[in-house]
C-alpha positions in Angstrom: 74.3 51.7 -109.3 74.7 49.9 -106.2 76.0 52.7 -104.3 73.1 54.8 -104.7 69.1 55.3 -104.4 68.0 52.3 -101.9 70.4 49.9 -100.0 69.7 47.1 -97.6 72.4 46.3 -94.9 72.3 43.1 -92.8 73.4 43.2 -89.6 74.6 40.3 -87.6 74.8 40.2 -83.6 76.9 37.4 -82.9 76.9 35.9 -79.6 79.4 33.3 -78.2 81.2 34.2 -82.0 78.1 32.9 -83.2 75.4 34.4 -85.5 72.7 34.8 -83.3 70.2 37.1 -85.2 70.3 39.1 -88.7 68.4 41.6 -89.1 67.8 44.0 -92.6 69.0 47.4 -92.3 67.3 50.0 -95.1 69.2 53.2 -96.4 68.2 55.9 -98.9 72.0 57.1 -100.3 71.6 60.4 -102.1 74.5 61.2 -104.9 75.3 64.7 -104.8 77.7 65.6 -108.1 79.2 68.8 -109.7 78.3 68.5 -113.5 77.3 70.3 -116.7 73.9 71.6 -117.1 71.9 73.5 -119.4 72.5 77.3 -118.6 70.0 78.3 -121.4 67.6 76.9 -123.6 69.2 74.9 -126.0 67.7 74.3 -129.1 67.7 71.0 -131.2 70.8 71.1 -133.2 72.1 74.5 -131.4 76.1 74.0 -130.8 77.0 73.6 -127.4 79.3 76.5 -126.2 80.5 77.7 -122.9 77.7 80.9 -123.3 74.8 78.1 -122.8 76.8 75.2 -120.4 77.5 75.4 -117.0 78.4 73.7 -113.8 75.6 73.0 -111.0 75.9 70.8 -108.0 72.8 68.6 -107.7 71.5 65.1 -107.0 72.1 62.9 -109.5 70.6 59.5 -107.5 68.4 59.1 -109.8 70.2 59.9 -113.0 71.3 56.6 -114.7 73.1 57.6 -117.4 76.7 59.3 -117.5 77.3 62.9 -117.1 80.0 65.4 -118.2 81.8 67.5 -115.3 83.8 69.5 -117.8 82.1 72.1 -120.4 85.0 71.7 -122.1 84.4 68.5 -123.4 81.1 69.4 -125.2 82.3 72.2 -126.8 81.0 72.0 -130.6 79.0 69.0 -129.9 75.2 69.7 -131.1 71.8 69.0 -129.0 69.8 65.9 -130.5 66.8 67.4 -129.2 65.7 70.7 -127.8 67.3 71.0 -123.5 65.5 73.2 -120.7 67.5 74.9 -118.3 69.1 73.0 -115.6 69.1 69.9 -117.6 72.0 67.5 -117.0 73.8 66.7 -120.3 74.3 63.6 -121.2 76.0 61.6 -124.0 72.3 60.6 -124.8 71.1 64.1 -126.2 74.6 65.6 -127.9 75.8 64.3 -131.2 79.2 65.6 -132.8 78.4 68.3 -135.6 80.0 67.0 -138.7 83.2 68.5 -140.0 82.2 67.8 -143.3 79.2 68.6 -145.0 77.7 67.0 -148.2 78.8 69.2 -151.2 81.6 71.3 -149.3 84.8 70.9 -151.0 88.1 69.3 -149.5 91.2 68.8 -149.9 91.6 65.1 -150.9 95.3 63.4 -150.3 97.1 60.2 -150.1 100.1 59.6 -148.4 102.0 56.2 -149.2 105.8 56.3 -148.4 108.1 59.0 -150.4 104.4 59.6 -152.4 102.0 62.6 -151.7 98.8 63.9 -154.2 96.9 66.0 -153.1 93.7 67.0 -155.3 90.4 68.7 -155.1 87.3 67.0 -154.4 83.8 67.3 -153.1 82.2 65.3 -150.0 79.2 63.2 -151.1 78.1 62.8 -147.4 78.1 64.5 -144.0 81.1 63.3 -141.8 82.8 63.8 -138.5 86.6 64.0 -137.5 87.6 60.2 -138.1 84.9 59.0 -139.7 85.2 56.9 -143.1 82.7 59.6 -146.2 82.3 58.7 -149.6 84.0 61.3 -151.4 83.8 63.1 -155.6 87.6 64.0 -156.8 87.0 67.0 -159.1 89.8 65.5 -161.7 89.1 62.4 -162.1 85.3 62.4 -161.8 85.8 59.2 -159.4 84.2 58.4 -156.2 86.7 57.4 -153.6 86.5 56.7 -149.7 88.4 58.6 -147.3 89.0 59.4 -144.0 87.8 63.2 -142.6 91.0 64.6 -140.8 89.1 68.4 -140.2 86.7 70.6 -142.0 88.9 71.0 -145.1 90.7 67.6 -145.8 89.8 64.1 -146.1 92.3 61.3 -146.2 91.9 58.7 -148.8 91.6 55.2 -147.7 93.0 51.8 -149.9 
């Protein structure tokens, strides 16, 4: 980030509203931002909740990846890999836990127009909110594709 870490400035004197000498100015800019650190250590895989976040003010000059300034916006996410008190969070060592899980049973349904059916089926793969999973329906004995809407029902996709 240009605004940040080490800057060079060059100054002009002008004489006569002419450039009579430049000469390079150096800064060291220090970012100082409120955001969401480690208050705990967090073990890989451990869900993120407020008990083990909190909100510190440090320098984050040399930080070059993005930061969260809300706990609230890494609630339920998980840690990729185990994080030391005081430790920024970044995007870089969360992951979303999965809604679904492979072998929990859903509630699979299709909605086309005036037509609803809804059946029981079992998810063949992990899967987050949104996320396309390979789902078992229970009747039919059929794999089918759907959509993960929560922890209980997947969407089916065609």
């Amino acid at each position: 980030n240009k605004d940040r870490g080490n800057i060079q400035l060059v100054v002009r004197i002008l004489m006569n509203d002419q450039v009579y000498l430049k000469v390079p100015v150096f800064f060291y800019v220090r970012l100082y931002e409120t955001i969401v650190t480690a208050s705990t250590k967090i073990d890989r895989n451990d869900a993120l909740t407020l008990d083990n976040l909190t909100v510190s003010r440090m320098e984050t000059t040399k930080l070059s990846r993005t930061t969260f300034d809300k706990p609230e916006d890494l609630i339920g996410k998980r840690a990729l890999r185990s994080i030391l008190p005081n430790t920024p969070i970044t995007p870089e060592i969360v992951y979303n836990a999965p809604a679904v899980k492979k072998g929990d049973l859903v509630r699979v349904f299709v909605h086309s127009g005036n037509l609803h059916v809804v059946t029981k089926g079992v998810a063949k793969e992990d899967g987050c909110v949104g996320k396309v999973i390979r789902v078992k329906s229970i009747d039919s004995n059929k794999e089918l594709y759907g959509t993960v809407e929560d922890s209980t029902a997947v969407k089916i996709v065609f």
